[in-house]
C-alpha positions as CSV (number, residue, x, y, z in Angstrom):
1,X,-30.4,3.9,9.2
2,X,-27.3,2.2,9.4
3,X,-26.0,3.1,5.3
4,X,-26.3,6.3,3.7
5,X,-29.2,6.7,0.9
6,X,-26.2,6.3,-1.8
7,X,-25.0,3.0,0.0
8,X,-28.4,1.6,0.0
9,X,-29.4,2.5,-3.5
10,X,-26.4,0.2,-4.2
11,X,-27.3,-2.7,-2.3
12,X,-30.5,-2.0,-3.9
13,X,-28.9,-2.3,-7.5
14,X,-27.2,-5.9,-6.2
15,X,-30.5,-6.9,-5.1
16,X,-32.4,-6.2,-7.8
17,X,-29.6,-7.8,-10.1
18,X,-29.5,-11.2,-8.3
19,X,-33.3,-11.3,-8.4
20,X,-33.5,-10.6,-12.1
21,X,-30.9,-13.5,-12.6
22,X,-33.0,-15.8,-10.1
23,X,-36.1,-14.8,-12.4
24,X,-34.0,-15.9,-15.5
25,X,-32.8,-19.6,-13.8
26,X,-36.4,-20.2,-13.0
27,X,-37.7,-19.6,-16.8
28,X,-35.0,-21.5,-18.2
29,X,-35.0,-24.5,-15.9
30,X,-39.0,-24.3,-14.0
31,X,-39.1,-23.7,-10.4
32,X,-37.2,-25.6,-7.3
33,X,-37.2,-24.9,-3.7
34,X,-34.0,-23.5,-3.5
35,X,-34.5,-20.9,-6.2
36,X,-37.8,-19.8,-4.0
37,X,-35.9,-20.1,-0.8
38,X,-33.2,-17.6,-2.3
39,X,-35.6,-15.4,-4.3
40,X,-37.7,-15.4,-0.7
41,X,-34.0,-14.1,0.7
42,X,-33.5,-11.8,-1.9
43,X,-37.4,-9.8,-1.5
44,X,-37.1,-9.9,2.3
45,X,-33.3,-8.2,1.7
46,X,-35.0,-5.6,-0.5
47,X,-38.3,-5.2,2.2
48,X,-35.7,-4.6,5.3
49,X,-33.8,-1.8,3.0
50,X,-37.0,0.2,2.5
51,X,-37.9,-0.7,6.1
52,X,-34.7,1.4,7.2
53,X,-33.3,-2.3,8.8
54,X,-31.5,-3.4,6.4
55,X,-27.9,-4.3,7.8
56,X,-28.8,-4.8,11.1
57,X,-27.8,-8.0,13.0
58,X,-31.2,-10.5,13.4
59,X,-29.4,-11.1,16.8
60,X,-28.1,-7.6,18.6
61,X,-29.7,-5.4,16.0
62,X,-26.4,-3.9,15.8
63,X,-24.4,-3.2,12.2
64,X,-23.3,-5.9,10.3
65,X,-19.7,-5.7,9.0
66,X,-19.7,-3.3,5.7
67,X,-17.3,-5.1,4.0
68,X,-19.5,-8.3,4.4
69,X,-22.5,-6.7,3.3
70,X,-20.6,-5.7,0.3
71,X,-19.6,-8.9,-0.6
72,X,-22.9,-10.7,0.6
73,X,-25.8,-8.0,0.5
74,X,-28.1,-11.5,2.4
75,X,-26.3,-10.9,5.3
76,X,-28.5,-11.2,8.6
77,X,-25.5,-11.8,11.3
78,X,-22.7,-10.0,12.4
79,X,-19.8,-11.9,13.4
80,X,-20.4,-12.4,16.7
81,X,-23.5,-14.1,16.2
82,X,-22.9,-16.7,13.4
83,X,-23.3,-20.2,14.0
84,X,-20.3,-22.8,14.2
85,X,-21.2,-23.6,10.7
86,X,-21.2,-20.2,9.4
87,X,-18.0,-19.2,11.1
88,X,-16.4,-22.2,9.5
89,X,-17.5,-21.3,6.3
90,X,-16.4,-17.6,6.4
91,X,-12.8,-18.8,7.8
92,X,-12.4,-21.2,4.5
93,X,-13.5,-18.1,2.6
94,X,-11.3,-16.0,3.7
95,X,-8.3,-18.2,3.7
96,X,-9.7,-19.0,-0.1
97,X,-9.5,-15.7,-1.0
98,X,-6.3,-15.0,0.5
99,X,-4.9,-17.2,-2.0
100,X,-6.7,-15.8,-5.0
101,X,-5.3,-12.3,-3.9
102,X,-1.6,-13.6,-3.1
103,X,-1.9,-15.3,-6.7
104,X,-2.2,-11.9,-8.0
105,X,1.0,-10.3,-7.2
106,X,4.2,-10.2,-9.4
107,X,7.2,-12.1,-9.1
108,X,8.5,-9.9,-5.5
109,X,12.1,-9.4,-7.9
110,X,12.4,-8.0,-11.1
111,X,15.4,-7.1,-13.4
112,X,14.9,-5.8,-16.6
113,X,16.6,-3.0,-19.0
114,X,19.0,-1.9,-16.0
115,X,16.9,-1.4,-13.3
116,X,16.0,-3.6,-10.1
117,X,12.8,-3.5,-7.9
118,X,11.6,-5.8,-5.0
119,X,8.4,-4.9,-2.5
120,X,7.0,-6.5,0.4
121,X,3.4,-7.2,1.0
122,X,2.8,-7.8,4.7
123,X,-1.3,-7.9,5.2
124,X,-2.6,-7.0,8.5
125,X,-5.6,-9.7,8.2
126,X,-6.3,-12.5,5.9
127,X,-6.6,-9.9,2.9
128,X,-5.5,-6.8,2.1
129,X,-6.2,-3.4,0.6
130,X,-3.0,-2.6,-0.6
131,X,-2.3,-3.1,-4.4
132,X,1.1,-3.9,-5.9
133,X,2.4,-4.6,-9.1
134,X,4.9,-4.8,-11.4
135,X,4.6,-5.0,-15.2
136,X,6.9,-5.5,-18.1
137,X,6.1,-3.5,-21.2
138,X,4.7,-5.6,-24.2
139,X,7.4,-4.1,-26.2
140,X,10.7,-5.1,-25.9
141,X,12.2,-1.7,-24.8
142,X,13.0,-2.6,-21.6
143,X,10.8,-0.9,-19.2
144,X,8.1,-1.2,-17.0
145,X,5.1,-0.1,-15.1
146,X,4.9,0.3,-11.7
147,X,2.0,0.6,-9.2
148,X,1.4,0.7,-5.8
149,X,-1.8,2.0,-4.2
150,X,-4.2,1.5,-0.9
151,X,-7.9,1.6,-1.0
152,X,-9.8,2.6,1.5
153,X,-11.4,0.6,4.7
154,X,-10.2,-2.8,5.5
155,X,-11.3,-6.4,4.9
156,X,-12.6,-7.8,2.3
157,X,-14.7,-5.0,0.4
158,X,-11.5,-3.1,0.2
159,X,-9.5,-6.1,-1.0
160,X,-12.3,-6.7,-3.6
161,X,-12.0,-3.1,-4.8
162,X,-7.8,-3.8,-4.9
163,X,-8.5,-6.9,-6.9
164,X,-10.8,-4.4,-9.2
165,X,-7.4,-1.8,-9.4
166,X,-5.4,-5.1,-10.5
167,X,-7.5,-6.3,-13.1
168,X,-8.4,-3.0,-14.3
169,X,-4.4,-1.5,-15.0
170,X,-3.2,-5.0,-16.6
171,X,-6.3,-4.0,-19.3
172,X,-5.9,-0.6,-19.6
173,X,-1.8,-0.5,-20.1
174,X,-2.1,-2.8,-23.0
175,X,-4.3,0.0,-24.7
176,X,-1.0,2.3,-24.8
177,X,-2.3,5.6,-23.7
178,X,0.1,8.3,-22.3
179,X,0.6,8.2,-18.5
180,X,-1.8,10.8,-17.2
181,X,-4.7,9.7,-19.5
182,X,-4.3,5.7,-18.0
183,X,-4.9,7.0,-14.6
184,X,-8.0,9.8,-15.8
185,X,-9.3,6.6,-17.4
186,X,-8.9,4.7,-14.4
187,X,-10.7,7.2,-12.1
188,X,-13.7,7.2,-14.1
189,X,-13.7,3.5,-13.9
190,X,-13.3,3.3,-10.5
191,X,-15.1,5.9,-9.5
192,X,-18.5,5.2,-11.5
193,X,-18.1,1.5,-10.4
194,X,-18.0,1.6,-6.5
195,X,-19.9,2.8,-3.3
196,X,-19.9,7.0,-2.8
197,X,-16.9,7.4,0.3
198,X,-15.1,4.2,-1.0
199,X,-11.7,5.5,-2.6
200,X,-8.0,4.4,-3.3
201,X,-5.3,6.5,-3.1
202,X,-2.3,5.8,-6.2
203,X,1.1,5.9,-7.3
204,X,1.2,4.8,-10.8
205,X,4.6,4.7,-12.8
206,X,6.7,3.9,-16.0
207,X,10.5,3.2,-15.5
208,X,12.1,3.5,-19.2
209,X,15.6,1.6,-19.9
210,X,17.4,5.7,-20.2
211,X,16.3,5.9,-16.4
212,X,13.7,7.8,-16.8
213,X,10.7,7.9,-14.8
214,X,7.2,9.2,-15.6
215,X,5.5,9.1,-12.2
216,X,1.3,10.1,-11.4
217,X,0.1,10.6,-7.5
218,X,-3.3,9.7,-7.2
219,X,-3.2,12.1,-3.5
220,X,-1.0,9.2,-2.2
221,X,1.9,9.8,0.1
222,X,5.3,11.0,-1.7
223,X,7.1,9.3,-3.3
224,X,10.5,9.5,-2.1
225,X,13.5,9.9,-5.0
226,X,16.4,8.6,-3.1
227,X,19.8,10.2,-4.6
228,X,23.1,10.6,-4.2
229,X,22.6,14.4,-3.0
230,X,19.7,13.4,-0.7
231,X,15.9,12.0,-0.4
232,X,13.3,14.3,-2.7
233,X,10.0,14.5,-1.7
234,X,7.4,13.5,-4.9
235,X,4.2,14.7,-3.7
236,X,0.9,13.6,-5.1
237,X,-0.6,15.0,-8.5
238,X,-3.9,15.2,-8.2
239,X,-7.0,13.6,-5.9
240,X,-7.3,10.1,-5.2
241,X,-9.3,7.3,-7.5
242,X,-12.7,7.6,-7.0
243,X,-13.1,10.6,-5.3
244,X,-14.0,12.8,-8.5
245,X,-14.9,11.2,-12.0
246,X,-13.4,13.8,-13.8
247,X,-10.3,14.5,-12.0
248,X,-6.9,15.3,-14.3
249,X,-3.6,14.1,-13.0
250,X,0.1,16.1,-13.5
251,X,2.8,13.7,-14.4
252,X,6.6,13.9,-12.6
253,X,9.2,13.1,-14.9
254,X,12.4,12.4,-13.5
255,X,15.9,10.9,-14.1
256,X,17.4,8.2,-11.7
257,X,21.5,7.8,-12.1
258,X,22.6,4.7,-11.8
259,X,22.9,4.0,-8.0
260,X,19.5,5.6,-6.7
261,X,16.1,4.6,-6.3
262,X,12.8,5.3,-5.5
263,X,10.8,3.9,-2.8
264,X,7.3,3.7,-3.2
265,X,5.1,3.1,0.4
266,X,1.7,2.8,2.3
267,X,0.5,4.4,5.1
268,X,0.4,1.0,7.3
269,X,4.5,2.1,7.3
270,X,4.0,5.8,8.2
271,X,0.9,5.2,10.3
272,X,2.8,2.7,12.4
273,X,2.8,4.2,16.4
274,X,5.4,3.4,18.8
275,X,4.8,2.6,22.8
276,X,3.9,6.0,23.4
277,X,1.4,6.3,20.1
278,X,3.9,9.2,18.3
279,X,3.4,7.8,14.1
280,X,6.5,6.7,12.6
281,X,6.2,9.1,9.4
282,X,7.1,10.2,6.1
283,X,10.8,11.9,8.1
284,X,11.7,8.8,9.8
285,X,11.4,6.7,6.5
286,X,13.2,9.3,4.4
287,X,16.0,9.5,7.1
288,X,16.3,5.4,7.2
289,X,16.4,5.0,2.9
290,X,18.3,8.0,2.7
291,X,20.7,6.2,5.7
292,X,20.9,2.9,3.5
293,X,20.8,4.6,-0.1
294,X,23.7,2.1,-1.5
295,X,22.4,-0.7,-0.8
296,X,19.9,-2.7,-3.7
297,X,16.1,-2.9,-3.5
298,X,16.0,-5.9,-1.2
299,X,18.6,-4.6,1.3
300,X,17.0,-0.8,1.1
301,X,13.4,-2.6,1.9
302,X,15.0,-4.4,5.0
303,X,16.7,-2.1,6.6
304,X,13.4,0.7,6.1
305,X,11.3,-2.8,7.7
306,X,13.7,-2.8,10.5
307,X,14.1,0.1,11.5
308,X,9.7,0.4,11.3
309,X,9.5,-2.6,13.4
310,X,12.2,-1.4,15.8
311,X,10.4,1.6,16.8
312,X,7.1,0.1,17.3
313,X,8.4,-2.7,19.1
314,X,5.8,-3.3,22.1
315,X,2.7,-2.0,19.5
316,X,0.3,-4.2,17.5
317,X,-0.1,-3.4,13.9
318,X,-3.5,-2.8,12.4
319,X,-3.2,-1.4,9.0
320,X,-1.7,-3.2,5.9
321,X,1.7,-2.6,4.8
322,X,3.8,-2.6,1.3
323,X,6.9,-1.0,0.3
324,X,8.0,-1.2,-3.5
325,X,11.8,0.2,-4.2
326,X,13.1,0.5,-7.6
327,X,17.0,1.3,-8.2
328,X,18.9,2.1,-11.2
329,X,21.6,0.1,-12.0
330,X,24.2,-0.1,-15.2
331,X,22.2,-0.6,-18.0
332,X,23.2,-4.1,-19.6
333,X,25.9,-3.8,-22.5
């Protein structure tokens, strides 16, 4: 079968769900042919999972696109076989929800209480499973959150699962829990509410006006504490989102002097392969911040893009990439 038992008891959980709702429409408002037509979609969806078929292109009788299934469990092409009219309407649905998910990120600057942070969100397709954000505190002390993260897969199931992450911290930060119980709360969330396999590695953060950093790694790359004596390695504190429902999360706590930041990253940067497929990697990055330590967020970003780009000059890129960089500067008067 082309989905795991887990997989399928979830499709079977969507199916069931849309039928129930179908069954609800049809009491309320009497029955119509396109209620039967999709209820007849819905049973013959539900008859092809206990079949063992379910997923499999109509055409080629080859997989259907996961991340399409997850978003439309009715699915009965893969891409290469959908009409004119269907390829038309997936294009305006993508581009549609390319908006929605660009409408989501923060302002790319931010100032507040001393510090300066800018990232840049460079999708490899029409969405992305990379999560950023930025967000003041509700109290006027001066800080901030910070989070950047990268959920498994590609497409649009993993961008679905990012716009989850989004909606999910901007709730749970306003509930004012310490640092290492947001992202155990989080983990549950996310990890009772998706697909067994689907994860999202996490590096969630509060900046305080002192300089002060509390940082937690959901098993993302390290975090990379760029200082006047060097570039410190932050390594992950604990497994990523979704991976374990009760996992518990260490927090770094750190002090940034006025002058040094922290650069925050995905693995579309580190992943990146030159001409002759060697990765670009955690080192190279390091050296190039810790190369260009004086200059602010924006500059830092650029010249860390540049030099990434430089070396993979020749090679297509097929992973999303974001980059977040927060500095300490003079807290105001």
């Amino acid at each position: 079968m082309i989905m795991a038992n887990v997989g399928n008891e979830f499709f079977r959980e969507q199916l069931l769900e849309r039928r129930e709702r179908l069954a609800v429409v049809v009491a309320r408002t009497g029955p119509a042919a396109e209620l039967a037509r999709l209820t007849q979609e819905v049973d013959a969806a539900l008859d092809r999972l206990e079949q063992g078929s379910f997923g499999l292109c109509d055409v080629c009788h080859e997989s259907v696109e996961k991340d399409r299934l997850i978003a439309d469990p009715l699915s009965r092409f893969c891409l290469d076989h959908l009409d004119a009219r269907q390829q038309q309407a997936l294009s305006e649905d993508l581009q549609l929800a390319a908006r929605l998910q660009k409408a989501l990120l923060p302002a790319q600057d931010l100032r507040i209480g001393g510090w300066q942070a800018h990232y840049r969100y460079e999708p490899a397709g029409a969405v992305s499973g990379d999560y950023c954000d930025l967000i003041a505190c509700e109290v006027d002390s001066g800080g901030f959150f910070f989070l950047l993260g990268d959920v498994s897969g590609k497409g649009v199931a993993a961008s679905m699962r990012m716009n989850q992450l989004h909606a999910m911290f901007r709730s749970l930060i306003r509930v004012d829990q310490p640092l290492e119980r947001l992202v155990e709360i989080a983990n549950n969330i996310f990890c009772r509410s998706g697909i067994s396999g689907q994860y999202a590695t996490l590096v969630c953060g509060e900046a305080a006006r002192s300089g002060e950093i509390a940082l937690a790694s959901a098993g993302h790359l390290p975090a990379l504490h760029v200082g006047c004596g060097g570039v410190a390695h932050l390594e992950a504190t604990g497994f990523p989102l979704g991976m374990f429902c009760d996992s518990r999360y260490e927090v770094h706590r750190l002090r940034l002097e006025p002058g040094e930041s922290l650069l925050l990253y995905t693995d579309g940067v580190t992943e990146m392969r030159d001409a002759a497929q060697k990765e670009f990697g955690v080192r190279r990055l390091a050296d190039l911040a810790g190369a260009s330590r004086t200059l602010e967020p924006q500059g830092l970003a650029a010249a860390c893009i540049d030099g990434l780009k430089s070396f993979s000059a020749g090679t297509q890129r097929s992973d999303d990439l974001t980059m977040l960089v927060l500095r300490r500067s003079a807290p105001p008067a």
